[in-house]
Z-matrix of the N, CA and C atoms (Angstrom, degrees):
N
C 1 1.448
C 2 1.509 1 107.76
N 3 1.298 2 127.54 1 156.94
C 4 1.255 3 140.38 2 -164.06
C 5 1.231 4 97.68 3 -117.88
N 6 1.454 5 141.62 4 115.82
C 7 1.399 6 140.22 5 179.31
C 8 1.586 7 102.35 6 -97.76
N 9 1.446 8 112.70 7 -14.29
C 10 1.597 9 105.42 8 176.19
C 11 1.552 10 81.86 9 -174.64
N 12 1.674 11 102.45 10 94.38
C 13 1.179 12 110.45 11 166.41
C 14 2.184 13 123.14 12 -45.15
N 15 1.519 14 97.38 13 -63.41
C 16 1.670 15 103.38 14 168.50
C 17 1.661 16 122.75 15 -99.49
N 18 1.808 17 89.19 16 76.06
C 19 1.190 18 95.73 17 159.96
C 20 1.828 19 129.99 18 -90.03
N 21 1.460 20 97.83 19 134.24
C 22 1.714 21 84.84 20 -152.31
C 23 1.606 22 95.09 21 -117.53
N 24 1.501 23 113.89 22 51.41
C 25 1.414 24 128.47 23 152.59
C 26 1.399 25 114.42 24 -65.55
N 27 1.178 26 124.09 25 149.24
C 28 1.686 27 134.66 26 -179.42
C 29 1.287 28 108.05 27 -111.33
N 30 1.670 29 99.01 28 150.85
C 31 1.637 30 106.93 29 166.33
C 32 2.152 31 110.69 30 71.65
N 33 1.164 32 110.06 31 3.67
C 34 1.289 33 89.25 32 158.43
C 35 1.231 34 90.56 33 -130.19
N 36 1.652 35 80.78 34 153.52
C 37 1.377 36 124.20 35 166.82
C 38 1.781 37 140.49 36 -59.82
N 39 1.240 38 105.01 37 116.93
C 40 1.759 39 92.07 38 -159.05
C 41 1.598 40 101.47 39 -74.66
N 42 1.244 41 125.09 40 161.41
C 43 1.420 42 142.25 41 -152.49
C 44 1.539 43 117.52 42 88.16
N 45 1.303 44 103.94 43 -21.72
C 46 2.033 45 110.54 44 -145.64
C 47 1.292 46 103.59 45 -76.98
N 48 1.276 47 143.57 46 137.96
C 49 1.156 48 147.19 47 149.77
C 50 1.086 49 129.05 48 -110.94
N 51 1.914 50 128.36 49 130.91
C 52 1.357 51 129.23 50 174.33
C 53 1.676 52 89.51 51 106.25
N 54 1.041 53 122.06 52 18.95
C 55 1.303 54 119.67 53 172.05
C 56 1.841 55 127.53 54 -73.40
N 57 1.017 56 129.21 55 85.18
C 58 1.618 57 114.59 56 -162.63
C 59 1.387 58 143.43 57 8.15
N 60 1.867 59 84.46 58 -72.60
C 61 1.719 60 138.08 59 -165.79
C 62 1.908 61 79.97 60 -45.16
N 63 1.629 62 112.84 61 -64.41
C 64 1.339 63 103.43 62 -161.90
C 65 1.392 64 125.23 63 -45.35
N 66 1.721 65 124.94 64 -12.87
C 67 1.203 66 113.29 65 -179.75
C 68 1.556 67 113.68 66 -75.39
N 69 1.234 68 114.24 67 0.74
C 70 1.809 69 120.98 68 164.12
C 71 1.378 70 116.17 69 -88.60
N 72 0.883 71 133.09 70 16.63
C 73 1.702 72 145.16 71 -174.12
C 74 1.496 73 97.77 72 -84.14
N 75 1.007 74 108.09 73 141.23
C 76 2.164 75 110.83 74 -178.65
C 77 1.183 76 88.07 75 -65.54
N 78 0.803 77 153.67 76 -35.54
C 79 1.990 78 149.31 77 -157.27
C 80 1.103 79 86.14 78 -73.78
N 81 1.407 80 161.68 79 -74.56
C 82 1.314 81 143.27 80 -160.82
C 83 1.703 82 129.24 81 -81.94
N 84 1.322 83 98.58 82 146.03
C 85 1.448 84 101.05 83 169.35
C 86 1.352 85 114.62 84 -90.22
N 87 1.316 86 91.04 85 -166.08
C 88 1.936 87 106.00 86 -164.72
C 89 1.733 88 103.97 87 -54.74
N 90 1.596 89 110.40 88 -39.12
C 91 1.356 90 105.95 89 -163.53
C 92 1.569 91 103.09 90 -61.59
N 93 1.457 92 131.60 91 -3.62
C 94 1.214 93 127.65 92 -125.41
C 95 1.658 94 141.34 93 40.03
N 96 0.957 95 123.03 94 44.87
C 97 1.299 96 141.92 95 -176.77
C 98 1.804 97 115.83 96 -131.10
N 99 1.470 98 104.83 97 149.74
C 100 1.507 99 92.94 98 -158.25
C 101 1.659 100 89.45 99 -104.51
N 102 1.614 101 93.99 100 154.53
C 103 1.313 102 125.94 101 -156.83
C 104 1.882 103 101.84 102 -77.26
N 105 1.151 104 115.78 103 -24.45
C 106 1.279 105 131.66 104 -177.60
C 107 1.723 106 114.14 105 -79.72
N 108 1.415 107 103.44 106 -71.23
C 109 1.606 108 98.89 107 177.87
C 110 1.801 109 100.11 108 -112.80
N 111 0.849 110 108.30 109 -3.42
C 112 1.302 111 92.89 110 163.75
C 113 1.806 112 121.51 111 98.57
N 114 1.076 113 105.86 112 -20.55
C 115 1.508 114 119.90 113 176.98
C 116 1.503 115 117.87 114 -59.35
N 117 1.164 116 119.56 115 143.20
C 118 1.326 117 111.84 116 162.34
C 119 1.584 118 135.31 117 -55.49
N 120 1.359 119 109.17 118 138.57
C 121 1.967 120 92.80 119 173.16
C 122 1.311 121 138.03 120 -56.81
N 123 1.134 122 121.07 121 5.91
C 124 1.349 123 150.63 122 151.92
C 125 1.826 124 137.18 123 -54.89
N 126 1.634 125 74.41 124 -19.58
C 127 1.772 126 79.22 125 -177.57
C 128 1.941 127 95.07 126 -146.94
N 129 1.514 128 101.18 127 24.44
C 130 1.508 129 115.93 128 144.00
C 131 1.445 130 153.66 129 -57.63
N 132 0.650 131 159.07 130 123.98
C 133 1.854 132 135.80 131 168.18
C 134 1.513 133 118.94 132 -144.63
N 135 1.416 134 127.35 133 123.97
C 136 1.088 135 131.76 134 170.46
C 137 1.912 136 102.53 135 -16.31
N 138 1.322 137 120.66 136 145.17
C 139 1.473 138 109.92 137 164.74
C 140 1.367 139 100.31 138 -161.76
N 141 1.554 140 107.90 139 128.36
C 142 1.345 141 137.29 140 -173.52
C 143 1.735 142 129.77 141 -80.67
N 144 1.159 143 78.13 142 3.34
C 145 1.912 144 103.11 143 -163.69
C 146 1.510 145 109.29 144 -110.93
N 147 1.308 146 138.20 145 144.23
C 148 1.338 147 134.41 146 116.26
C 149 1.778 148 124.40 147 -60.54
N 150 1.543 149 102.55 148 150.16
C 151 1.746 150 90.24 149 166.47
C 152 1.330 151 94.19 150 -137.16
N 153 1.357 152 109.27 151 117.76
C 154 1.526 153 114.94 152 166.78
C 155 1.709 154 113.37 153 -102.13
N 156 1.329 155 96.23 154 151.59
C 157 1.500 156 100.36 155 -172.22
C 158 1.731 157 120.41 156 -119.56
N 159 1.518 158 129.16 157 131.12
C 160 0.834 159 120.61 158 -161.04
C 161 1.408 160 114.95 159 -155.54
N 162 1.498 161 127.09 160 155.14
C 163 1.439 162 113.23 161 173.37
C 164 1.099 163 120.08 162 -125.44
N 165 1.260 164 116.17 163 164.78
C 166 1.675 165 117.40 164 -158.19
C 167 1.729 166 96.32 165 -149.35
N 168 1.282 167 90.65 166 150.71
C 169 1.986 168 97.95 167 167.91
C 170 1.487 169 107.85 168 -149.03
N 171 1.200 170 120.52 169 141.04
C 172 1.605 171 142.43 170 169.42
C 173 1.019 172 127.25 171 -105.50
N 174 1.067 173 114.01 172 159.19
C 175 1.997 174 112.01 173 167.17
C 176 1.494 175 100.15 174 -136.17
N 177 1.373 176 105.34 175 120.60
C 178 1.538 177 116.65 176 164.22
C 179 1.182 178 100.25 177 -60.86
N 180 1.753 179 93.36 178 135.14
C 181 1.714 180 104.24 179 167.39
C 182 1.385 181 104.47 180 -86.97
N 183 0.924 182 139.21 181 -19.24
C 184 1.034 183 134.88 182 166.32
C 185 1.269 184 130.82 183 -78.35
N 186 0.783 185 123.76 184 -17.61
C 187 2.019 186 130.21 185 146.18
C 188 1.234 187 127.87 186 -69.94
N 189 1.881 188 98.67 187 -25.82
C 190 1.703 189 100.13 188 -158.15
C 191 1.601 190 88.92 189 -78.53
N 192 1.955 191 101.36 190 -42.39
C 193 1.798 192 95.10 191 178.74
C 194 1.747 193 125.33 192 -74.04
N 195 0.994 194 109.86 193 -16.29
C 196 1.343 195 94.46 194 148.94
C 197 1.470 196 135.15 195 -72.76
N 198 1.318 197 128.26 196 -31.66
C 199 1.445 198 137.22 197 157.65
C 200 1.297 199 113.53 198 -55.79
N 201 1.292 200 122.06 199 -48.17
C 202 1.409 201 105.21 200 177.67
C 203 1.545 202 130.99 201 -88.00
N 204 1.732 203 104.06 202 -9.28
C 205 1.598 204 117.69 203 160.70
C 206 1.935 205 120.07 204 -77.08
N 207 1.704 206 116.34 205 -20.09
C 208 1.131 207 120.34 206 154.37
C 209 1.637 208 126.82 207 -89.18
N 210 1.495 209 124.56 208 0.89
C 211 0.825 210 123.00 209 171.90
C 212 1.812 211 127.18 210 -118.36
N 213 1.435 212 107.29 211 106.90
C 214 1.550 213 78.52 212 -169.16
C 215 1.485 214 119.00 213 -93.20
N 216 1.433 215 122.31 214 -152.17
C 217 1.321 216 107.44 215 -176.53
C 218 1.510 217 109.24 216 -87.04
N 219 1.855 218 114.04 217 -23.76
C 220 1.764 219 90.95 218 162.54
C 221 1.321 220 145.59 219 -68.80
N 222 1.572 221 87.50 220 -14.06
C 223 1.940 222 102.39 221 170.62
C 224 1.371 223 106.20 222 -56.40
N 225 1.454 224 114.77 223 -54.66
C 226 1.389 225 123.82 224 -161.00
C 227 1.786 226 108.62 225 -61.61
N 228 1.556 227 92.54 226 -35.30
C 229 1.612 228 95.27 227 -170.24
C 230 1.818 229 109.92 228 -71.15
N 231 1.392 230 92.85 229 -34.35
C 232 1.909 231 106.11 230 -167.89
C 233 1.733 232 87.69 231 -75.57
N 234 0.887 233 136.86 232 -34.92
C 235 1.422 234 125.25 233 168.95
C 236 1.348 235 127.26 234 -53.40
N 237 1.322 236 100.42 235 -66.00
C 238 1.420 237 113.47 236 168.37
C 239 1.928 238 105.64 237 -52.04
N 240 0.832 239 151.53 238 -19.90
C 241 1.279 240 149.63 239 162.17
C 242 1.897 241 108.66 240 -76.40
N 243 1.030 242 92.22 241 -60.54
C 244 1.707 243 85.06 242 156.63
C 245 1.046 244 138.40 243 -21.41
N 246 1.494 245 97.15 244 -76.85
C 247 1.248 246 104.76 245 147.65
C 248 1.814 247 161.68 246 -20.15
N 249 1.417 248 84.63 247 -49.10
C 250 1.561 249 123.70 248 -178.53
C 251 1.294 250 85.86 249 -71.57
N 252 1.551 251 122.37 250 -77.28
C 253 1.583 252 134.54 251 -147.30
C 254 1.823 253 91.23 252 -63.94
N 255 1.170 254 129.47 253 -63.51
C 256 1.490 255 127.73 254 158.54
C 257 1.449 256 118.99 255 -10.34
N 258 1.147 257 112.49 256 -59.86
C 259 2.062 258 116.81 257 164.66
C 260 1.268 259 112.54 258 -66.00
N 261 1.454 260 130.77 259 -56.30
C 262 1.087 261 116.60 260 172.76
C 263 1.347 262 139.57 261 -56.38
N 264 1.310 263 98.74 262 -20.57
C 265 1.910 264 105.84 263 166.56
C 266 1.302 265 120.11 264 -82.73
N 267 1.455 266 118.07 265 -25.48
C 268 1.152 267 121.73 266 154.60
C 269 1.524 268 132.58 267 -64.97
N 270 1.397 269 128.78 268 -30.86
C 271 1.289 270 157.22 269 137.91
C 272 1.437 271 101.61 270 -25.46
N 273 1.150 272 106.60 271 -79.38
C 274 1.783 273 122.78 272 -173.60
C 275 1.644 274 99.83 273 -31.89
N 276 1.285 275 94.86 274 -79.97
C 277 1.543 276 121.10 275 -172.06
C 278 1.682 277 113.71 276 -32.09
N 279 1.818 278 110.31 277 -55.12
C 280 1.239 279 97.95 278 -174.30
C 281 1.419 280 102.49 279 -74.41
N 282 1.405 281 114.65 280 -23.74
C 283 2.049 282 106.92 281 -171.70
C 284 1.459 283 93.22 282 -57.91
N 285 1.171 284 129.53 283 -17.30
C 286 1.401 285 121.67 284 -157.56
C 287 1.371 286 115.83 285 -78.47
N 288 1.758 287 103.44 286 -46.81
C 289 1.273 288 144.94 287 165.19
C 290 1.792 289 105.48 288 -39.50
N 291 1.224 290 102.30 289 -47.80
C 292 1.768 291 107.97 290 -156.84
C 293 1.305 292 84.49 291 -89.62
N 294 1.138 293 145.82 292 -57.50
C 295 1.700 294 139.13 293 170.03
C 296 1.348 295 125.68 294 -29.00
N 297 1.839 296 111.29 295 -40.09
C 298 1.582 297 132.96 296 -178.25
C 299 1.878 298 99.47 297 -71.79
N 300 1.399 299 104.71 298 -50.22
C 301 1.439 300 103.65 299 172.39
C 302 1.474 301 113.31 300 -60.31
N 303 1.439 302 128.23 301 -57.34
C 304 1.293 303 121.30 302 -157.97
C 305 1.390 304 93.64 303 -57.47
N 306 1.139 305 115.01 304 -65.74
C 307 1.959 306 109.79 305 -171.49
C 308 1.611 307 114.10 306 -31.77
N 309 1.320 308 100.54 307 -50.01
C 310 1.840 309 93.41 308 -177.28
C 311 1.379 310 108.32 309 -65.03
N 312 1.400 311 120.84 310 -41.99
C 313 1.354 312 112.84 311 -175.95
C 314 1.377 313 114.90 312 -69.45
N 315 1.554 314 138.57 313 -55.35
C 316 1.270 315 136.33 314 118.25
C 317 1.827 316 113.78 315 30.16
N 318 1.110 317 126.37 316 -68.97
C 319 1.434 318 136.78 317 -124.90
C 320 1.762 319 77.90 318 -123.50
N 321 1.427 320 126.80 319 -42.60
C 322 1.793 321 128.59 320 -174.60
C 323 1.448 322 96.64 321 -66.53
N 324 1.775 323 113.80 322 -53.73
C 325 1.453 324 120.97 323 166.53
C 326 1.841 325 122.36 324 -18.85
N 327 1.476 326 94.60 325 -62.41
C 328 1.280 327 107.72 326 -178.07
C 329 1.713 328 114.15 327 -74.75
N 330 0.673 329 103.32 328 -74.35
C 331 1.579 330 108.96 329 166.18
C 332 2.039 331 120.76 330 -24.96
N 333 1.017 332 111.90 331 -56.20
C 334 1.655 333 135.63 332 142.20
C 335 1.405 334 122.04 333 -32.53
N 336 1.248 335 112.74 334 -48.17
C 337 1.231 336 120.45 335 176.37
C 338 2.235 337 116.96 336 -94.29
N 339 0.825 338 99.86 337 7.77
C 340 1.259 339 115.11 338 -162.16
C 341 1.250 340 106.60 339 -109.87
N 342 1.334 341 101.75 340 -34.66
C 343 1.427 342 115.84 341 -174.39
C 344 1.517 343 116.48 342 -74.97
């Protein structure tokens, strides 16, 4: 970040930090600390750079054609069924689960009420 992009102090060096001179920079006040983020001039430094930030994504062609020369479309399909049957046993299982509960609760109901 640039707390005073055109600072037109002399003789320091950009990178430098803990340098004096910077507590005369318009960015700071009296305490020596800059008016922007707030830090002391001490942990300042002239800086010559922007840094912009950004994201990016690729696809190796060279992975993608090997992935798609080892994979054919019945792999993809028998997977995807795999898959499928994988949820459905899981599916199964908890309906199974919620059935095992209702009965006990069901059956405490009665019992509870009987009493």
């Amino acid at each position: 970040q640039h707390c005073h992009p055109t600072c037109y102090l002399d003789g320091i060096s950009a990178g430098v930090t803990n340098d004096f001179r910077l507590a005369r920079c318009a960015a700071m006040n009296s305490n020596g600390s800059c008016d922007k983020c707030f830090h002391h001039y001490s942990q300042h430094m002239h800086v010559t750079y922007d840094l912009e930030e950004y994201t990016f994504s690729f696809v190796d062609d060279e992975a993608k054609k090997y992935f798609d020369s080892h994979t054919t479309e019945k792999e993809k399909k028998e997977a995807l069924i795999r898959q499928t049957e994988q949820l459905i046993n899981e599916l199964k299982a908890e309906h199974k689960d919620v059935i095992e509960k209702r009965k006990k609760y069901r059956l405490r109901l009665c019992v509870d009420t009987t009493a």
